[in-house]
C-alpha positions in Angstrom: 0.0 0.0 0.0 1.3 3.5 -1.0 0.0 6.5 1.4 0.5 10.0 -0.2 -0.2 11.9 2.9 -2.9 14.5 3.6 -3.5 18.0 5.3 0.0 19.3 5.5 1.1 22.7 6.8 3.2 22.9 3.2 0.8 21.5 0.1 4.5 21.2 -1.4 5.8 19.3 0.8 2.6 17.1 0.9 3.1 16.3 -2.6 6.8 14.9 -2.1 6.5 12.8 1.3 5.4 9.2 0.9 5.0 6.8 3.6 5.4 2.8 2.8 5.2 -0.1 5.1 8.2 -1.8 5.3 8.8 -5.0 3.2 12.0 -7.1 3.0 13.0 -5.8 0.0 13.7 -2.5 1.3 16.1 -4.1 3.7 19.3 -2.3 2.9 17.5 1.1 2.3 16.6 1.2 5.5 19.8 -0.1 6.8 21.7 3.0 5.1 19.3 5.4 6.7 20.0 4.5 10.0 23.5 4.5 9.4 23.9 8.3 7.6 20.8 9.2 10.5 22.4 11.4 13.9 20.4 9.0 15.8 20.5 5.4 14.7 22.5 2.9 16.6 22.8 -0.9 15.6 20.2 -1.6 17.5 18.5 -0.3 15.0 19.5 -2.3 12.2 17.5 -5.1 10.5 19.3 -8.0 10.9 19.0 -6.6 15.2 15.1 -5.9 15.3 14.6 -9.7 13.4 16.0 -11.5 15.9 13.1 -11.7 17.9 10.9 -10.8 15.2 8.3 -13.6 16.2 7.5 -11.9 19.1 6.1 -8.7 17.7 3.5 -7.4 15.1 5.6 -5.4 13.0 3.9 -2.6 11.5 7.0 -0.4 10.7 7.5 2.0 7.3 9.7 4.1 5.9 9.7 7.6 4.4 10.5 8.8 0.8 10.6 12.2 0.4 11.6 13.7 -3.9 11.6 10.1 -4.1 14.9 9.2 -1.8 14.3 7.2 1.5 15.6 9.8 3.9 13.2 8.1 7.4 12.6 5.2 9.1 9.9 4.3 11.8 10.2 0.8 14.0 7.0 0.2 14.8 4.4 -3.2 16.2 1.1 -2.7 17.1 0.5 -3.6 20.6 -3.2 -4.0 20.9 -6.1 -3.4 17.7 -5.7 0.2 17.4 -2.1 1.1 19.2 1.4 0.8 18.4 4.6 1.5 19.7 8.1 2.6 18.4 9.3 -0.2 19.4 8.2 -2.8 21.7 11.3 -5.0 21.4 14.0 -1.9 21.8 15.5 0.4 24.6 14.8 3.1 22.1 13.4 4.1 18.7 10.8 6.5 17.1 11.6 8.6 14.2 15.0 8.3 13.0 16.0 10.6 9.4 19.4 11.4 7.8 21.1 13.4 9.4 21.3 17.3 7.6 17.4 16.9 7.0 15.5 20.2 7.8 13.5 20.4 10.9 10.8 21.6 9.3 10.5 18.9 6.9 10.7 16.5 9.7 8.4 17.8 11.8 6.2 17.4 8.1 7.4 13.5 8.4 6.5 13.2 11.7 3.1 14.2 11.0 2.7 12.4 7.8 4.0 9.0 10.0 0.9 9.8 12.2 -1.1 10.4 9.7 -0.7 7.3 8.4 -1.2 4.9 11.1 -4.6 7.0 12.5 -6.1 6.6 8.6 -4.9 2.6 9.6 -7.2 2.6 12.3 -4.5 3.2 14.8 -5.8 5.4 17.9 -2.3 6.2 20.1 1.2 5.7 19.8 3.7 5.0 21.9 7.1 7.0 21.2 10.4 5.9 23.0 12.2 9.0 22.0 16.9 8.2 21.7 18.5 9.3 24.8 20.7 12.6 23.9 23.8 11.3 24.7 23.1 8.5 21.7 22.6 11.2 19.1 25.8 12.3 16.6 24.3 15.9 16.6 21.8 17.9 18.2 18.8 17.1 16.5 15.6 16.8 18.5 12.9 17.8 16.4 11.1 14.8 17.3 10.7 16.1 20.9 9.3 19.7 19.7 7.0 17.8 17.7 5.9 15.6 20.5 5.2 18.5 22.5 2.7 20.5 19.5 0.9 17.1 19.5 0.2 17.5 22.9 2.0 14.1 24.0 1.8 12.9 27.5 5.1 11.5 29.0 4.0 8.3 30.2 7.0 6.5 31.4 10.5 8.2 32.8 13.2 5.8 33.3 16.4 7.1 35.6 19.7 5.7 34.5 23.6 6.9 35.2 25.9 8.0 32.5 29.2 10.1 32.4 31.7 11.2 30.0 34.7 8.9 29.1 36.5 11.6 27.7 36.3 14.4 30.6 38.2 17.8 30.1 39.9 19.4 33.2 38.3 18.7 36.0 35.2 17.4 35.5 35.1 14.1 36.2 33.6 13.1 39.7 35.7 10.4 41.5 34.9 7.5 42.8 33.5 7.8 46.2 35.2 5.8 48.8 33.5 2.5 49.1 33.7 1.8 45.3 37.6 2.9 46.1 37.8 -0.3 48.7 35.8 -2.6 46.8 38.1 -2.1 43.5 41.2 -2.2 45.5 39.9 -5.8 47.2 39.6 -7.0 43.8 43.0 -6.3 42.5 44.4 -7.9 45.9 42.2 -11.1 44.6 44.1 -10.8 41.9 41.9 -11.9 39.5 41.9 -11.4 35.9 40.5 -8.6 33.5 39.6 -9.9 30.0 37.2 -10.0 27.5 35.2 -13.6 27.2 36.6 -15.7 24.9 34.4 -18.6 24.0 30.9 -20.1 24.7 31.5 -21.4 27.6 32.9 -18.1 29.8 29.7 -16.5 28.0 27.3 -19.7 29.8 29.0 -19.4 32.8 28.3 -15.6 33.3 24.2 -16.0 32.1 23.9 -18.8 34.3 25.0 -16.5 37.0 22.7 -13.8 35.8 19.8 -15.3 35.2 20.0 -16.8 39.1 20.7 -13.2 39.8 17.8 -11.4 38.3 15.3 -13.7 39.4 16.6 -14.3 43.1 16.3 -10.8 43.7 14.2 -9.7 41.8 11.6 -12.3 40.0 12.7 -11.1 36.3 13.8 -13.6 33.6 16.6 -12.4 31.5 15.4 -10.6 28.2 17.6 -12.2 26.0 18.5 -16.0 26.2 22.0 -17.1 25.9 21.7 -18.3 22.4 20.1 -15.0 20.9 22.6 -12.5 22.8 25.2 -15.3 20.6 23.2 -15.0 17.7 23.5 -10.8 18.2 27.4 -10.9 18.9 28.1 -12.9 15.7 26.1 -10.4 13.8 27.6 -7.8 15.5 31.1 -8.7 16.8 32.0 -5.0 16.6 29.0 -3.9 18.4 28.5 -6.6 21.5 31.3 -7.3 23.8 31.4 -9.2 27.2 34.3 -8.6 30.0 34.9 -10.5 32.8 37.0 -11.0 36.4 38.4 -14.3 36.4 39.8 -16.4 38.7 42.7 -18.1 37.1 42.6 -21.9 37.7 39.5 -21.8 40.0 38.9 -25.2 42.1 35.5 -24.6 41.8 35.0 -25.3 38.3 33.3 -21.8 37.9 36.4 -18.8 37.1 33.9 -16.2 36.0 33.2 -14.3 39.2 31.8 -10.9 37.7 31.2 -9.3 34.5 29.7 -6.6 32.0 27.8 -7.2 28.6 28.7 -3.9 26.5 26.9 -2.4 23.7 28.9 -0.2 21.8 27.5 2.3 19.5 29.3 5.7 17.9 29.7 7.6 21.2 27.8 5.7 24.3 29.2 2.7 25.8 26.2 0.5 26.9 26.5 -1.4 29.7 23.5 -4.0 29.1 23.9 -6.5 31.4 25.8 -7.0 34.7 26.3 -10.0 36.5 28.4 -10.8 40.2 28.8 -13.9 41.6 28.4 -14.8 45.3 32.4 -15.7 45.3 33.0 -12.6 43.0 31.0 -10.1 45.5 33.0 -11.2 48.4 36.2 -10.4 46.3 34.8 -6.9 45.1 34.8 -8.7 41.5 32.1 -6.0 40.2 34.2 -2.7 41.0 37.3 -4.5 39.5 35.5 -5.3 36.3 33.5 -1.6 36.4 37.1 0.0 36.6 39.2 -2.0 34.0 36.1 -1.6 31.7 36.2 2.5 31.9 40.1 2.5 31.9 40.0 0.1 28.3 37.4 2.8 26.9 38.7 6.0 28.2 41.8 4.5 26.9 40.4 4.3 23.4 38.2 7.2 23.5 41.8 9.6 24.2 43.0 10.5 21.2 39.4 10.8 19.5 37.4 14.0 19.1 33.9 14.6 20.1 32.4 13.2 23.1 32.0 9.7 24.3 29.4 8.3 27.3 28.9 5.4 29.5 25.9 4.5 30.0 25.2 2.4 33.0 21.7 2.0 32.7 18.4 2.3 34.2 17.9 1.8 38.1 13.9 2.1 37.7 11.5 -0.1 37.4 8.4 -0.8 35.7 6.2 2.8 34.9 9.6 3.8 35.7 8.0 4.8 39.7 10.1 2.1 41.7 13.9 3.5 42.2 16.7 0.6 43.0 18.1 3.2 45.5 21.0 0.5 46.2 21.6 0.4 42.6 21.6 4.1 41.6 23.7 4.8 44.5 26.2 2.3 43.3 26.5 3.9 40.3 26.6 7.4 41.4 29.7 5.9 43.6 31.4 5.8 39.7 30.9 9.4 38.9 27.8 8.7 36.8 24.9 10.9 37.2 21.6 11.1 35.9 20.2 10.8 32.2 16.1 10.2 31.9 14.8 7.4 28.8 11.3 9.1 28.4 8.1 7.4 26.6 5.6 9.4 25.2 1.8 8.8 23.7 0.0 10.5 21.0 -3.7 10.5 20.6 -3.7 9.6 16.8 -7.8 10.7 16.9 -6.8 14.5 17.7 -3.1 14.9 16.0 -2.5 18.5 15.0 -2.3 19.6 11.9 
């Protein structure tokens, strides 16, 4: 089906914006406009929103505009007449090249809406990209969130800081991560990245007891579809760990962090301690040699590179891990908000 949209504010631009549901054979198109877009990650990517494709409704399109693809929108309908952008990531809504006037996105955006409301579609669900994930300041998205009258449903608190401070700026570490680290070097146990299946088994198995011990959640990705991902993307998905060298035990992996690496944010997307590891302070070992290997990298680069710990909410975004956020706060990290909006599709303005 080919939507010309309706009602813009320039009849124009009306004429030159199209708005397509996405089919397989516009696979690499889209995958070049999330690469030239300010706001794309891999995450973003087709070959990372199929993996788990059998889970959603996939209703996404793309935009042409003088007959160029120059937008993308991840998209599955959650119920009969709502979707969201997108269910199955951290992050999405509207991502465009990067150079692309405001004012014609802000046309795009509409025509988008447009297009799902003449579908049948009554709200949308809009996880808008962090600002630390985007290239260059380019947030037209929000503006137009805020003319359509959106209401911020969820507010998720996570921890981020820059890898590449100038000056001053960084905060230390406060003194309890300073002991904790310091007990893990006198463990002497070993900082690497995991190296086969095996070191990757060992630190789920640990996680997933983890997560649901404390706090009755299942891990989102199973062990063989965060493998899948890091063969797709072995430039992308890292995992590092504290090992004890020639454990009795059978079981060396005593801590570790799964690392998503896009352009300028270093993603820490999973983190796991052993019972044996916390004892050892295996977790602030880890935490350290992990921002020493990227701070190391990110030196001689320009520009500005984050870590992002995470959130430490839950659900709506209304519970606060306090024990959590304060652990990362004891880093230097402070706090960066993932915000999800809805749109009444039935009164969008024009």
């Amino acid at each position: 089906m080919r939507v010309i949209t309706t009602k813009l504010a320039t009849p124009e631009i009306q004429q030159q914006i199209e708005v397509l549901p996405y089919s397989t054979s516009f696979h690499d198109d889209w995958n070049t406009v999330v690469a030239t877009s300010s706001s794309g990650t891999f995450l973003h990517k087709r070959e990372y929103m199929e993996y788990h494709s059998h889970r959603f409704d996939e209703c996404s399109v793309m935009v042409r505009y003088k007959g160029d693809f120059i937008a993308v929108f991840p998209a599955c309908r959650t119920n009969e007449d709502a979707i969201n952008s997108y269910a199955g990531l951290t992050y999405g809504g509207l991502l465009w090249k990067y150079g692309l006037h405001s004012d014609i996105v802000l046309e795009i955006l509409t025509a988008v809406a447009q297009y799902y409301a003449q579908a049948g579609m009554k709200s949308m669900i809009y996880k808008s990209v962090p600002h630390i994930y985007r290239i260059h300041p380019d947030e037209a998205d929000l503006y137009w969130l805020w003319k359509q009258n959106a209401v911020l449903q969820h507010r998720q608190l996570s921890s981020a800081f820059r890898l590449n401070h100038q000056g001053n700026s960084a905060l230390p570490y406060n003194n309890l991560r300073k002991r904790k680290m310091q007990k893990g070097q006198q463990a002497q146990l070993r900082f690497r990245e995991a190296e086969n299946r095996d070191e990757w088994a060992d630190f789920w198995q640990h996680l997933a007891h983890e997560l649901w011990t404390n706090h009755q959640k299942i891990v989102v990705h199973t062990l063989d579809e965060i493998l899948l991902l890091k063969n797709r993307f072995p430039d992308h998905i890292h995992l590092y760990i504290a090992v004890e060298e020639n454990a009795t035990d059978g079981d060396p992996v005593q801590a570790g962090m799964v690392i998503y690496e896009t352009d300028q944010v270093i993603h820490s997307q999973y983190i796991m301690v052993s019972d044996k590891g916390r004892g050892n302070g295996a977790l602030d070992f880890v935490t350290d040699q992990v921002f020493r290997l990227y701070s190391n990298k990110v030196a001689t680069e320009d520009g500005v590179s984050w870590f992002d710990f995470g959130i430490s909410s839950e659900g709506d975004g209304t519970p606060l891990n306090r024990g959590l956020l304060f652990q990362k706060e004891g880093f230097g990290a402070r706090s960066l908000c993932y915000d999800t909006y809805e749109i009444n599709l039935e009164t969008l303005v024009l």
